[in-house]
C-alpha positions in Angstrom: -3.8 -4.4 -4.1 -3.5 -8.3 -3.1 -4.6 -7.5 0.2 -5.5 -9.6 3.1 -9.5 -11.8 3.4 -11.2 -12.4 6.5 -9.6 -11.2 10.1 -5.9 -11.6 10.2 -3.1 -11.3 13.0 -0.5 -8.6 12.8 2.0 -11.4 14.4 3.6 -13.8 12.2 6.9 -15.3 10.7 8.3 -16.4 7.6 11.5 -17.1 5.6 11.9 -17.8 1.9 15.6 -18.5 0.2 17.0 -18.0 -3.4 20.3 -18.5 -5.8 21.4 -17.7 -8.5 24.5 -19.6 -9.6 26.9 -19.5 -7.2 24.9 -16.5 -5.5 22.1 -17.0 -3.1 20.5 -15.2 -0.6 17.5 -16.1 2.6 14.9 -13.6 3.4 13.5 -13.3 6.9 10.3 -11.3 7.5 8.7 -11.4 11.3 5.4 -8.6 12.4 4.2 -7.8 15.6 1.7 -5.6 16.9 1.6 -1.6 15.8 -0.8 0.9 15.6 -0.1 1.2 11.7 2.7 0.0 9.2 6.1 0.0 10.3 8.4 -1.0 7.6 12.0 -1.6 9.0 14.7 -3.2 6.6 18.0 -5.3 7.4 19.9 -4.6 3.9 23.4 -6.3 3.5 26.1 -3.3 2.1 26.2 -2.5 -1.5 22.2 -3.5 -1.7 20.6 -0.4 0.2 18.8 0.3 -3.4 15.9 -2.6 -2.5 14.7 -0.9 0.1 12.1 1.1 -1.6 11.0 -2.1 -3.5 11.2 -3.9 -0.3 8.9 -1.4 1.4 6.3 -1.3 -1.3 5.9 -4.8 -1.4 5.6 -5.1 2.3 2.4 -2.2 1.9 0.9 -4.1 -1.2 0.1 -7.1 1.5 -0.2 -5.7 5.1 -2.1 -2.8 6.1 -0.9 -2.8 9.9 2.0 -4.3 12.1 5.3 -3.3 13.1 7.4 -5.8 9.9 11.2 -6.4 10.2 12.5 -7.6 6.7 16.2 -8.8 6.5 17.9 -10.2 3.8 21.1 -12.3 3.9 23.7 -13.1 1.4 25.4 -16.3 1.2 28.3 -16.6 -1.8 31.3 -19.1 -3.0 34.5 -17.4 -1.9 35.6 -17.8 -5.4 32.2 -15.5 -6.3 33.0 -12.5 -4.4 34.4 -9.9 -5.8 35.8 -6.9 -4.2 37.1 -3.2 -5.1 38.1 -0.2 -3.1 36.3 3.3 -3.2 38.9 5.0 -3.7 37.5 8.5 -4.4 35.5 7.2 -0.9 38.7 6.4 0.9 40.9 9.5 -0.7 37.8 11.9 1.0 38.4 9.9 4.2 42.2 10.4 4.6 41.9 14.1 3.5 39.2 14.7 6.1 41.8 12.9 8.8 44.7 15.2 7.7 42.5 18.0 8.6 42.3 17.1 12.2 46.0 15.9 12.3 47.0 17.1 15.3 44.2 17.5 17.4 44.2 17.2 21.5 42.9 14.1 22.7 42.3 12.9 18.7 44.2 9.7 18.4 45.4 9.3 14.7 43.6 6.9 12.2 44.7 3.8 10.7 44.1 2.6 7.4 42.8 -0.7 8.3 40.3 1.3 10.5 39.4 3.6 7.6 38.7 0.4 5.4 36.5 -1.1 7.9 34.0 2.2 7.2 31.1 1.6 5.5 31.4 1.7 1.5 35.3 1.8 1.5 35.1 -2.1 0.2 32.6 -3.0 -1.9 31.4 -5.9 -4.2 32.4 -5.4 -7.5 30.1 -5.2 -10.0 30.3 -8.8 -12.6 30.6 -9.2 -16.2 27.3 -8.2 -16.9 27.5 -5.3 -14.7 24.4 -3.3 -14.1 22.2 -6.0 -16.4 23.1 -8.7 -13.9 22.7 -6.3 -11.0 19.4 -5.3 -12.3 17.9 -9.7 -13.1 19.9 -10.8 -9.6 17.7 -7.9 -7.8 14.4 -9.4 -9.6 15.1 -12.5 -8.5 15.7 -11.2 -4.8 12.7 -9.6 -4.9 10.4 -12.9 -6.2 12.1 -14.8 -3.4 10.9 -11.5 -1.3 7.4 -12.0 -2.5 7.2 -15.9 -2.0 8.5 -14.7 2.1 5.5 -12.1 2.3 3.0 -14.4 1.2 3.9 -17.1 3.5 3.9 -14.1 6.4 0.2 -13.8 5.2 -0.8 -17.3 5.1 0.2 -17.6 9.0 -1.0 -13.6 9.9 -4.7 -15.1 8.5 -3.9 -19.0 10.8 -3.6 -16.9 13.6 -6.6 -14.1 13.3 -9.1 -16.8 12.8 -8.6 -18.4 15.7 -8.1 -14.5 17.1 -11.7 -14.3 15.1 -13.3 -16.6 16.8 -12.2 -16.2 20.2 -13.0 -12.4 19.8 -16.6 -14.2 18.5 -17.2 -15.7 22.0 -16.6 -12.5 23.7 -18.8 -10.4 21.9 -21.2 -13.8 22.6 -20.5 -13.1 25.9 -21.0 -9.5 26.4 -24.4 -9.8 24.9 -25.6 -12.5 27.3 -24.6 -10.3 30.1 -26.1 -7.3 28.3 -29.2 -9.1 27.8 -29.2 -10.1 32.1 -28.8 -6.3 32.4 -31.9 -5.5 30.8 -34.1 -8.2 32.7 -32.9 -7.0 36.0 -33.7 -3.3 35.0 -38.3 -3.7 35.3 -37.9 -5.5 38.7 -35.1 -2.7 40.1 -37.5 0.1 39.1 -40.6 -1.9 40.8 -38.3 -2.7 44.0 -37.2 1.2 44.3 -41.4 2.1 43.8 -42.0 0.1 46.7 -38.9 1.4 48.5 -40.2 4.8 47.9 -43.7 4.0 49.1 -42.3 2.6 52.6 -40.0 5.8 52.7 -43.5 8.4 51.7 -45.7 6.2 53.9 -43.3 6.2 57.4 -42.9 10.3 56.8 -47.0 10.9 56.5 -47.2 8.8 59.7 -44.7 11.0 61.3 -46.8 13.8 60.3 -44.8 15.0 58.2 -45.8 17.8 55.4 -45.3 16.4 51.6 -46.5 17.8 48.5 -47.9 15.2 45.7 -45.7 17.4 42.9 -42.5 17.3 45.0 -43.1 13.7 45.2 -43.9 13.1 41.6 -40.4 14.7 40.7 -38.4 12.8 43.3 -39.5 9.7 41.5 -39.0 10.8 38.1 -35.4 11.9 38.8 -34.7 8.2 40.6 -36.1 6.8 37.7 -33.4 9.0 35.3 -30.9 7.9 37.5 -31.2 4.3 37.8 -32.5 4.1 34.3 -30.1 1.8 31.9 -32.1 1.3 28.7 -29.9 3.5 27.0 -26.3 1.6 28.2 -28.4 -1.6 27.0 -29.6 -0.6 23.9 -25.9 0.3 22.6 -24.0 -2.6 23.9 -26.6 -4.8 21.8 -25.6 -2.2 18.9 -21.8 -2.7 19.6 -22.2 -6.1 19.9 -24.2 -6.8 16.6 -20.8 -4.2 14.7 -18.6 -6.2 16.2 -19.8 -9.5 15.1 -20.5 -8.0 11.5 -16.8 -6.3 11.1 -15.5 -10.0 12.4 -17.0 -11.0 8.6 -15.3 -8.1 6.7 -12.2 -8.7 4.7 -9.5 -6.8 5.0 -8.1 -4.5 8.3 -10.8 -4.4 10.6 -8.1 -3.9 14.2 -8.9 -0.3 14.3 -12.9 -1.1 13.6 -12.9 -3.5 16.9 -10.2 -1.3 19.3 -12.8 1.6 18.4 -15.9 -0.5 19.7 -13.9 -2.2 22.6 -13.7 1.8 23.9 -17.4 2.2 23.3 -18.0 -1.2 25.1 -16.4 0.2 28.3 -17.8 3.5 28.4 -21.1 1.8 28.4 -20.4 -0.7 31.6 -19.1 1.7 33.2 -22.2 4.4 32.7 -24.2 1.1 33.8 -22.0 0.2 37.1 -22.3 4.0 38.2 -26.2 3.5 37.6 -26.2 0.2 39.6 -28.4 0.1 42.4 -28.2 -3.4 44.1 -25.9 -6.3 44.1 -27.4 -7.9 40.8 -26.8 -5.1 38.7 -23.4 -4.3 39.8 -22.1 -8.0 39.4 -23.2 -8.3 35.9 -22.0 -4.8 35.2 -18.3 -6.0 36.4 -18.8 -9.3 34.3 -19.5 -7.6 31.5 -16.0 -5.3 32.3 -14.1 -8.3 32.6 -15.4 -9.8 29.6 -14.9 -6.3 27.6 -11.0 -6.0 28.8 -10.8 -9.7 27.1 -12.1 -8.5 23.9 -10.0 -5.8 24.0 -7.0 -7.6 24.7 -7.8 -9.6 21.9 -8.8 -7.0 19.4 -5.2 -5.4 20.1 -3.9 -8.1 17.9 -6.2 -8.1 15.1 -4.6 -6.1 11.5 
């Protein structure tokens, strides 16, 4: 499979044209975001058969993206050739006698029944199906030549995607690694907090047990206790950064961690105990809805 290298966009653009003689034809092939590969195709009458070509070439190069291909025809008047279906038309005009008659069915014209799809159609050439069979080749290179150009701008646009999604990840791991400083001095400050509290109560005379105390303590530090959030935003952090130097579709790789990213801030705002804490949790969900904006766009 000629697939895709480093991180590439699912957004993109190209056009490639062709001739043949007095044929020639322009393809046009635009993608956009999508969960996976959408394959839509814009074929002129008469050349419906591409489309399975046209969709397998499309897959060969992208793995993700929502792809519109369209193909235009341009010919010399002299070059167009054109014949009647009649077995088409004949089933058209008996189907119309049918309903001859009918309330509210106003009766159809002929020029109306030629403008149906597949009444008129190009006639095949000289060469008939061999010509039909090297003009479709030729389509189809032009085709390739349009894809490849799509690729050459889907891969422009994800490294600077790539490297904007690298400053994030940058980002989240500075903020992760403020988190963990702040974490001994929160569990010192609520000791002492704690002390204050136990020591105002026994001078108030009131009754407290050591083991009652022991297990208050122990449950404030579960509760306040963040090591665990820490610990996996620096393991996120270090995946994302390694799938940003995979080749190939990594999107669904980095919207995957971008979910585990927020679960973790916000396990570690609900833990928060003071202002510090809390403001670098928020920073860090701020900086996690970037990368996950960002990540959106990446194949």
């Amino acid at each position: 499979m000629s697939g895709t290298t480093g991180t590439s966009s699912m957004t993109g653009f190209a056009r490639a044209s062709g001739a043949d003689g007095a044929s020639g034809w322009s393809w046009e092939v635009k993608s956009v975001n999508g969960r996976g590969l959408d394959v839509r195709c814009r074929l002129p009458q008469g050349l419906e058969r591409l489309d399975p070509a046209v969709r397998g070439a499309v897959a060969e190069r992208l793995r993700r993206g929502n792809v519109t291909v369209g193909l235009r025809l341009s010919q010399a008047p002299e070059a167009v050739a054109l014949r009647v279906n009649r077995a088409w038309l004949d089933e058209l005009v008996a189907l119309a006698a049918e309903y001859r008659g009918t309330e509210g069915l106003a009766p159809p014209r002929l020029d109306g029944m030629l403008a149906l799809r597949g009444v008129i159609e190009a006639a095949e050439g000289p060469g008939g199906e061999a010509d039909a069979t090297n003009n479709d080749a030729a389509m189809l290179a032009t085709l390739d030549t349009a894809l490849a150009e799509l690729v050459r701008e889907r891969q422009a646009e994800g490294a600077a995607l790539a490297a904007a999604l690298g400053e994030r990840i940058e980002e989240i791991a500075a903020l992760t690694r403020r988190a963990g400083a702040l974490a001994p001095a929160r569990q010192e400050a609520l000791g002492e907090r704690l002390r204050e509290q136990v020591a105002a109560l026994v001078g108030a005379g009131a009754p407290l047990a050591e083991e009652r105390l022991a297990a208050e303590l122990a449950l404030l530090v579960v509760k306040i206790d963040v090591t665990e959030e820490i610990d996996r935003l620096q393991s996120h952090c270090a995946s994302a950064a390694r799938h940003l130097e995979e080749e190939g579709a990594v999107g669904r790789k980095l919207d995957f961690l971008a979910q585990e990213f927020n679960r973790e801030a916000n396990t570690l705002c609900s833990k928060a105990s003071d202002a510090a804490l809390t403001e670098v949790g928020l920073a860090l969900k701020a900086a996690i809805d970037q990368f996950r904006e960002q990540a959106q766009n990446v194949e």
